[in-house]
C-alpha positions as CSV (number, residue, x, y, z in Angstrom):
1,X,123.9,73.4,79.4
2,X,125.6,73.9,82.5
3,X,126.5,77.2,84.2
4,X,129.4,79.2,83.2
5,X,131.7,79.3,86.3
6,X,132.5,82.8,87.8
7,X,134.5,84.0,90.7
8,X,133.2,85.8,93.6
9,X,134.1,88.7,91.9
10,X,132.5,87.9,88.6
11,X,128.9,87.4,90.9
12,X,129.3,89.6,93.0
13,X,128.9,92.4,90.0
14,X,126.3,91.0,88.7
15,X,124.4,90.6,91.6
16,X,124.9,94.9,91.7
17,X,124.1,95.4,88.3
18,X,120.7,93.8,88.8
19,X,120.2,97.1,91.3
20,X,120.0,100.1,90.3
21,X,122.4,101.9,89.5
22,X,122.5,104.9,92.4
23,X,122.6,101.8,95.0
24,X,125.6,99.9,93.3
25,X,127.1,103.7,93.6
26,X,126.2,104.1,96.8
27,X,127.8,100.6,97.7
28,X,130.8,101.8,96.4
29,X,131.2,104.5,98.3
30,X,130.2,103.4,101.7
31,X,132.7,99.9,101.5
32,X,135.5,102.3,100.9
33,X,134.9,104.9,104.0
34,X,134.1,101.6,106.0
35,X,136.6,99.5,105.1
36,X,139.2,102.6,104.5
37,X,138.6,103.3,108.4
38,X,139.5,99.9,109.2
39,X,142.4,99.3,107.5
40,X,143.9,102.5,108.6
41,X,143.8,100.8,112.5
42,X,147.6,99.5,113.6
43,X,148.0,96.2,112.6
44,X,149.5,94.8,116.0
45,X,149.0,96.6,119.2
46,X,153.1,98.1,120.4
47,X,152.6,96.6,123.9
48,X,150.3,93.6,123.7
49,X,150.8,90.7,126.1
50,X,150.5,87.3,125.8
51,X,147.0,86.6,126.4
52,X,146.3,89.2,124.1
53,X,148.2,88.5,121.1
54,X,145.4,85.9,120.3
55,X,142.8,88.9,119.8
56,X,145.7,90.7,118.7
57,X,146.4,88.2,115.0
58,X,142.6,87.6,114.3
59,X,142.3,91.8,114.4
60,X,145.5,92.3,112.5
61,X,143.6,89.3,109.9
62,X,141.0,91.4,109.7
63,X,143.0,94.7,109.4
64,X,144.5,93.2,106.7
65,X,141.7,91.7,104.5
66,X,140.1,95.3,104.9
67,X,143.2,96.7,103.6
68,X,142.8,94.4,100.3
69,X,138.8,94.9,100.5
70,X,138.9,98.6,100.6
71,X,139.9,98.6,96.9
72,X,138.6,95.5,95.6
73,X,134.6,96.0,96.5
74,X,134.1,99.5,95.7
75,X,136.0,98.1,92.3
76,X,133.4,96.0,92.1
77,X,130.2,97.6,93.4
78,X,131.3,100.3,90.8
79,X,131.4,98.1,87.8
80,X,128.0,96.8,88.8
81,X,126.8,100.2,88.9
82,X,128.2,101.3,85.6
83,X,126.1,98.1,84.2
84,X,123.5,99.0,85.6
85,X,123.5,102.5,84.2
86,X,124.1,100.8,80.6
87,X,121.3,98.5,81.0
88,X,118.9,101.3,82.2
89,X,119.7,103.2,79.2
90,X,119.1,100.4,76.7
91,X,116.1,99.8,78.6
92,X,114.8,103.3,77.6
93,X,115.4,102.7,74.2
94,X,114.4,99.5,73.5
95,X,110.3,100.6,74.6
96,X,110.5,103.6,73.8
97,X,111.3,101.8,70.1
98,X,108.5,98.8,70.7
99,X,105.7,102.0,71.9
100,X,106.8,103.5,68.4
101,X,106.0,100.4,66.2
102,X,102.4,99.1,66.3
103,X,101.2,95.8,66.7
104,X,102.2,92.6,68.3
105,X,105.8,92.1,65.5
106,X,107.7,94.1,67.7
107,X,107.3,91.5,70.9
108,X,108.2,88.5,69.0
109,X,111.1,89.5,67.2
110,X,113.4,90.8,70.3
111,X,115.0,87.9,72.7
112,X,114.0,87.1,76.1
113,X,116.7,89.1,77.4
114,X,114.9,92.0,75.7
115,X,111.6,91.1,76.6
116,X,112.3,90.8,80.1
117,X,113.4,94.6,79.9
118,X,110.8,95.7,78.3
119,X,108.4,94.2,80.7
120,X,110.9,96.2,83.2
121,X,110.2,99.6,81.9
122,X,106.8,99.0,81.2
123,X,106.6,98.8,85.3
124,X,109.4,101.1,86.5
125,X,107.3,103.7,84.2
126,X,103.8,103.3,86.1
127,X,105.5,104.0,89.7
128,X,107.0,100.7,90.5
129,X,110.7,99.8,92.2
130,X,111.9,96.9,89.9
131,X,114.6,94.7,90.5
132,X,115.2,92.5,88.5
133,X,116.4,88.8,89.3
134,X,117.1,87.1,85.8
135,X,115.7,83.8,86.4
136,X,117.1,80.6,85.3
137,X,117.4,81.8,81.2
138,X,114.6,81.8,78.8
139,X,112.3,79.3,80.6
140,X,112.1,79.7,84.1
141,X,112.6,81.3,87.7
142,X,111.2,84.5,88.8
143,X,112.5,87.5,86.5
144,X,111.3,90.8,88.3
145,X,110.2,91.9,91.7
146,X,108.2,94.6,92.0
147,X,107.8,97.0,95.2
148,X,105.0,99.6,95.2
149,X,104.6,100.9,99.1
150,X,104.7,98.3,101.5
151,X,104.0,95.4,98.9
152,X,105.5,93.2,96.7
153,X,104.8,91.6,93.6
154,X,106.5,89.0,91.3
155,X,106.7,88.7,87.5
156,X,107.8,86.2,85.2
157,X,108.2,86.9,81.4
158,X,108.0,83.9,79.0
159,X,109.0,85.2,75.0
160,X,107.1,82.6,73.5
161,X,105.9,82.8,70.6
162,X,105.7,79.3,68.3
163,X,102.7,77.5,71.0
164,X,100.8,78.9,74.2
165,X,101.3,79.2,77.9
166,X,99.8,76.0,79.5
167,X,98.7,75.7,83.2
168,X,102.1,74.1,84.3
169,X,104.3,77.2,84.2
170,X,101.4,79.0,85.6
171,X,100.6,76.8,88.6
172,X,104.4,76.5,89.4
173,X,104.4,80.5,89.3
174,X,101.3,80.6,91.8
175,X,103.4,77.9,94.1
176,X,106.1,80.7,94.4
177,X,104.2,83.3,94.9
178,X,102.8,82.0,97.9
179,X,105.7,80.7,99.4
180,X,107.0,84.3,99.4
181,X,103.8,85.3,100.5
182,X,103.9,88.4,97.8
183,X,100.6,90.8,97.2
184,X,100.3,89.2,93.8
185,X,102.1,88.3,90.6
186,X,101.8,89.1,86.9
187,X,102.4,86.3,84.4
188,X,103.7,88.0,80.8
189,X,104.1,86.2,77.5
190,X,104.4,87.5,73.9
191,X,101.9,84.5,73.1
192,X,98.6,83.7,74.4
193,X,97.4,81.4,76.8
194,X,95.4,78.2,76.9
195,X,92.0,77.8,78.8
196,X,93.1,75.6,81.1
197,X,96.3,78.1,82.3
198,X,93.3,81.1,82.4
199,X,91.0,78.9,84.3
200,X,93.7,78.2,86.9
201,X,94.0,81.7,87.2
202,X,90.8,82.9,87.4
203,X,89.9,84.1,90.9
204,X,93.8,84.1,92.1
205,X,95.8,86.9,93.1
206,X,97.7,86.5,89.4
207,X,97.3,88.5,86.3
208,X,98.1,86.6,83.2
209,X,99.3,89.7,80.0
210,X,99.1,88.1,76.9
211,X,101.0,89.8,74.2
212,X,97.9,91.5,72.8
213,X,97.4,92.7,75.9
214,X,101.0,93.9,77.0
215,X,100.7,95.8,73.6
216,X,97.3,97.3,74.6
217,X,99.2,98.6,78.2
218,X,102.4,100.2,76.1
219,X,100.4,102.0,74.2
220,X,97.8,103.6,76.6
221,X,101.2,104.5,79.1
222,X,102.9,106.0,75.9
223,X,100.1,108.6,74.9
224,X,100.6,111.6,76.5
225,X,98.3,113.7,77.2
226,X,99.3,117.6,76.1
227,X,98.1,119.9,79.2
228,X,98.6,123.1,77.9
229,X,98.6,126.2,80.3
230,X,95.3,127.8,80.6
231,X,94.9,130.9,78.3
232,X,94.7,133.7,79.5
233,X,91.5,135.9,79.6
234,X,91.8,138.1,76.4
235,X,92.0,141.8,78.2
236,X,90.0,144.3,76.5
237,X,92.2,147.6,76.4
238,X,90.1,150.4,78.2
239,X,89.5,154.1,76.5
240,X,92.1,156.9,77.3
241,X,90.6,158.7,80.2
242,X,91.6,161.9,78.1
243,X,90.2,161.8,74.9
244,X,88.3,158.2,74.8
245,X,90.9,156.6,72.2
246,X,91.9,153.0,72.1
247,X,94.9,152.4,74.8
248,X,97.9,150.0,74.3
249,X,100.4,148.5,76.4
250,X,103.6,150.4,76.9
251,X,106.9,150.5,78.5
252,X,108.1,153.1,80.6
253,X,111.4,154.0,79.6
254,X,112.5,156.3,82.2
255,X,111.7,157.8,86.0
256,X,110.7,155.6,88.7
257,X,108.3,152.8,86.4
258,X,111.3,152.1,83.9
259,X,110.8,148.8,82.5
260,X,107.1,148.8,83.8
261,X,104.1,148.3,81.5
262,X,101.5,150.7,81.2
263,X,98.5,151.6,79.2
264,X,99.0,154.5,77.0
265,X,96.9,156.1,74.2
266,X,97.1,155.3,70.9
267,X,97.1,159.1,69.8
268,X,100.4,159.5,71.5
269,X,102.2,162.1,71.1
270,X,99.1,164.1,70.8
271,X,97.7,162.7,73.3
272,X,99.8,161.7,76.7
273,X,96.8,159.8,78.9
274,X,97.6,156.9,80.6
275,X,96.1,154.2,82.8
276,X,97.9,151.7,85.5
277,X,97.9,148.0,84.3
């Protein structure tokens, strides 16, 4: 099925919205102050002479596209954002949905779309900058690129479910990853794999998740582990210097310690000792 065709427009929005979201807002921002400054130049010099007015028309051209511009790609890089921003959210909830439901079901009932997004999360989540590229559709092309520090890794997600990953995709995967000479690459399917495609693998810079396995990884980075504050030593109350009573902590209501806590007998009234915290 061929591609839809788009304007320049049409691309260059989705090409933001594959960002995130703060950078497709930053765009914005900064092609409007840039372009803004521009266009607010004269258009033609008052006194330009002939050999000038060359220079003079290709400046004015310019002037002018950056008058158009000024509006038309911070339109753009904005829509892109707001995408972005969408997508991000939906992201969220779709693993936060898959880490509530156990099992492998989950996986093979969303699209590839979705799956690609979860496999997004699941990375974003565990300190990686994704981007994501979309690949060709359901079957092909690089889908993510992850950055961690100075290196970069590629993913590709294949939601298949009705027969395994063979060595093909696998060994075309490899042949991309070294071209772009990347740290290493993670393969991800719903399914399983067959020997062949794991013995390709073995030894390489490529880690091949199964869907067993991507389910295993979602649900060890979804437990969280409760750290409670440490308790507090228990403090046992010392004995009123005055007549060797149980103290309790009071509140000074007035004079100099108001609002300060203090240890005072129990036998107050009768008995006024204190003691300092």
């Amino acid at each position: 099925m061929a591609r839809k065709r788009t304007s320049p427009f049409e691309d260059m929005i989705l090409i933001v919205s594959k960002l995130p979201w703060w950078a497709g807002l930053a765009l914005s921002l900064v092609s409007y102050m840039v372009l803004h400054a521009i266009a607010s130049r004269p258009v033609m010099p008052s006194a330009a002479t002939p050999g000038q007015m060359g220079d003079a028309v290709a400046k004015s051209l310019f002037t002018t596209m950056a008058m158009f511009g000024q509006f038309v790609l911070p339109i753009a890089f904005g829509f892109g954002a707001l995408l972005s921003g969408i997508s991000a959210l939906r992201q969220k909830k779709l693993y936060d949905n898959v880490a509530t439901r156990p099992g492998v079901a989950a996986l093979n009932e969303m699209s590839w779309a979705d799956f690609e997004r979860l496999v997004s999360e699941y990375y974003r989540r565990n300190g990686f900058q994704v981007t994501r590229e979309g690949g060709n559709g359901p079957d092909g092309g690089i889908d993510l690129v992850l950055r961690q520090k100075s290196e970069t890794y590629l993913v590709q997600c294949k939601q298949w479910k009705a027969y395994k990953v063979g060595v093909q995709p696998v060994r075309e995967f490899y042949g991309v990853m070294t071209a772009r000479g990347v740290a290493g690459g993670y393969f991800v399917t719903s399914g399983e794999y067959t020997g062949e495609a794991k013995t390709f693998a073995y030894g390489l810079n490529i880690t091949l998740i199964d869907g067993r396995k991507l389910r295993e990884m979602i649900d060890v980075a979804s437990k969280t582990v409760a750290v409670s504050a440490p308790s507090q030593p228990a403090v046992t109350p010392p004995v009123c210097p005055k007549c060797s009573a149980k103290m309790k902590k009071r509140v000074a209501r007035q004079g100099t310690n108001a609002g300060k806590e203090f240890w005072g007998c129990v036998a107050y009234p009768k008995c006024n000792g204190t003691a300092p915290l």
